[in-house]
N, C-alpha and C positions, 0 to 999 in steps of 0.2 A: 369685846362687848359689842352685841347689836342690839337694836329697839325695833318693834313693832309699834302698830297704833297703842298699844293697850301697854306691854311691855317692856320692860327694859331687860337683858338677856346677857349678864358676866359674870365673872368668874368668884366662885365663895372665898368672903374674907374672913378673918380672923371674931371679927364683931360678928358672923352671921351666927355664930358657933351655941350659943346659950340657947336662941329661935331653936335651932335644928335638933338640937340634942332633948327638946320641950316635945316636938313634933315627933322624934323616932321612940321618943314612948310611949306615944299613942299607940294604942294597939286596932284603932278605928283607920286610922294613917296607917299604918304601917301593915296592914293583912295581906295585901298581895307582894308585901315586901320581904327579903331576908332580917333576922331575927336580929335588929340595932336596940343594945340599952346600955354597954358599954361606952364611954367616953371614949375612946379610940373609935367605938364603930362609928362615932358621928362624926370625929373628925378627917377618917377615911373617906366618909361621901359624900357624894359630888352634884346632888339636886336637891331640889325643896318642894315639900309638898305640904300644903294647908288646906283642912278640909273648908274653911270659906270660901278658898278660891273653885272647887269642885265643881263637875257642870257646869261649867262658863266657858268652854271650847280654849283655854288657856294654852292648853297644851300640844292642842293641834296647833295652835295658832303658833305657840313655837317653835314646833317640827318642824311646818312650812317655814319659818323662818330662819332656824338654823341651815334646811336644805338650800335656800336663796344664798346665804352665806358660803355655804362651803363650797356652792355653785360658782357664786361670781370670784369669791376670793382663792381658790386654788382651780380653777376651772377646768372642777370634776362636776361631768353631767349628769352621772346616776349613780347612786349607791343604794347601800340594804342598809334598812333600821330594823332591826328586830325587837319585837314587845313581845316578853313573856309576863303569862298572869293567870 
């Protein structure tokens, strides 16, 4: 787990489960994603997305955060993120 100003940044529990499986069948959430409405597909993955939080730079803001992370904690200087969409 890490935090930013805004965020807090760990790993899906058990309780996130009903949230996520609400959100992957949205089909407004879910367009540039592969096709979750099975209960396994929710419980296979691994992030969250809510359209409230949308355009509020959240997600940059966790990139750069994750990258400071993987930075300082296994001290690797550069890697590739790839966004398909």
């Amino acid at each position: 787990m890490f935090e930013t100003e805004r965020l807090i940044l760990r790993k899906i529990i058990k309780e996130d489960f009903e949230e996520l499986h609400r959100l992957f069948r949205d089909p407004e959430v879910m367009q540039y994603v592969a096709d979750i409405k099975a209960e396994k597909d929710t419980t296979d993955w691994i992030s969250i997305v809510q359209k409230s939080y949308w355009n509020k730079g959240y997600a940059t803001e966790a990139a750069k955060a994750a990258f400071i992370y993987v930075r300082d904690t296994y001290n690797i200087s550069r890697f590739i993120s790839l966004v398909e969409y």
